[in-house]
C-alpha positions in Angstrom: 92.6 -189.1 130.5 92.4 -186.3 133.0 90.7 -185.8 136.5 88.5 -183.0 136.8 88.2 -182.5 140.1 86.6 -179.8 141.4 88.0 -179.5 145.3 91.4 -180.9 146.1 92.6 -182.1 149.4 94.2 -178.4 150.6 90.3 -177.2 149.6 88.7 -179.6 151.6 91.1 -178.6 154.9 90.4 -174.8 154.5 86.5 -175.3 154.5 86.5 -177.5 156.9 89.0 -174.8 159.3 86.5 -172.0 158.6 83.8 -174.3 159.6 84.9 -175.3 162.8 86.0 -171.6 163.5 82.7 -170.7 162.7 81.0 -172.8 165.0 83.6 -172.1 167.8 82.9 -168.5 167.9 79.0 -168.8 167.6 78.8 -171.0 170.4 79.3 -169.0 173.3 76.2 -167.2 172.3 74.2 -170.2 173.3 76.1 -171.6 175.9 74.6 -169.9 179.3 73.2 -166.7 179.5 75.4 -163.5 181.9 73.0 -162.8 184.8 71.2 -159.7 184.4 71.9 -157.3 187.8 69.7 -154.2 188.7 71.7 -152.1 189.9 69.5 -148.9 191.8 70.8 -145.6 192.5 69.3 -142.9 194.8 70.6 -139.2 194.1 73.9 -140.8 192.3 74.9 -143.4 195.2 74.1 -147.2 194.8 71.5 -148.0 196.8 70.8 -152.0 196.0 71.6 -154.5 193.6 69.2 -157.2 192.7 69.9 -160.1 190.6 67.1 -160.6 188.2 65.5 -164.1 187.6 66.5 -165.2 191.9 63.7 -163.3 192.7 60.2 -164.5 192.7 58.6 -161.4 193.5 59.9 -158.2 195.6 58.3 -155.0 196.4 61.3 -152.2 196.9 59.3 -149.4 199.0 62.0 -146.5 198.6 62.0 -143.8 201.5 62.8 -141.0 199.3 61.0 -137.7 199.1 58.4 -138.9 195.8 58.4 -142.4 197.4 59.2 -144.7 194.7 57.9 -148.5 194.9 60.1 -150.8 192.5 58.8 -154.0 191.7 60.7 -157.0 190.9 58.8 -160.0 189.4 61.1 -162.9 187.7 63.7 -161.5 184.8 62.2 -158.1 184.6 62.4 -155.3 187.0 60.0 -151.8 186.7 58.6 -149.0 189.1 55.4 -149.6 189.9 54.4 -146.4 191.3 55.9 -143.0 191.9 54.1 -139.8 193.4 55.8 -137.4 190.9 53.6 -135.4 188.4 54.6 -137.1 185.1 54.4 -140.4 185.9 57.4 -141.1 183.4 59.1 -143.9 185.2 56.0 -145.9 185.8 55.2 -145.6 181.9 59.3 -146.6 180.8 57.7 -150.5 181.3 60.0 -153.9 182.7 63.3 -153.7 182.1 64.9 -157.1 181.4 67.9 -156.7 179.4 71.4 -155.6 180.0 71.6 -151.8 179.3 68.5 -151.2 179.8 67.2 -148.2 181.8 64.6 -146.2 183.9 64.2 -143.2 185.7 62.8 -141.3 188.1 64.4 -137.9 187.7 62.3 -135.6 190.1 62.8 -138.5 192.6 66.4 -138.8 191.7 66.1 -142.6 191.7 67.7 -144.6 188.5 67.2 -148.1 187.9 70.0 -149.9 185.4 70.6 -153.1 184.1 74.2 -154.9 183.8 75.8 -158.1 183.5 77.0 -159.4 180.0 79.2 -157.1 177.7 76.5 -154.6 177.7 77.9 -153.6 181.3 77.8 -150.0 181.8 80.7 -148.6 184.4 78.3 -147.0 186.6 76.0 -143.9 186.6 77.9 -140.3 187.7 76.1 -137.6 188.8 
């Protein structure tokens, strides 16, 4: 009489490799989160970085010509009020993930997010 079976030993090993890879690169994913930086630029030069979720709340008062106020309220960073005609950057809403960005252009003031693998190099202008 013959054995029929349908997964031999060698079988058994391969799924049990792909498995384990599996859950080895799904993992970091999980494990800890980057921190999320706002990085603020004023006419193209770095004006502050603040890391997001170590602030309760911060008002950022900005002495520029439009006078820009930034809030910062837990994971989420947004302008709360500019004095430029559109009103663009108060509407672009919270920013909270990496990548992420806002702007006031007639201010000249840029808010972006990094941290992660979503990092961007850094804004040029």
């Amino acid at each position: 009489m013959k054995k029929n079976n349908l997964l031999k030993k060698g079988d058994i090993v391969i799924i049990a490799a792909v498995l384990v890879l599996s859950i080895l690169l799904i993992i970091p994913s999980f494990i800890g989160s980057d921190t999320v930086t706002a990085v603020i630029y004023v006419d193209g030069e770095e004006y502050e970085r603040v890391e997001l979720g170590t602030v309760k709340e911060r008002t950022i008062a900005l002495d520029t010509q439009l006078h820009a106020v930034i809030k910062v309220k837990g994971d989420a960073i947004y302008f709360e009020s500019a004095d430029c005609p559109d009103k663009l950057c108060v509407s672009s809403g919270k920013l909270t993930r990496a990548g992420e960005t806002a702007a006031c252009l007639p201010d000249g003031v840029v808010i972006t997010l990094v941290g992660g693998s979503d990092t961007p190099d850094a804004i040029t202008g």
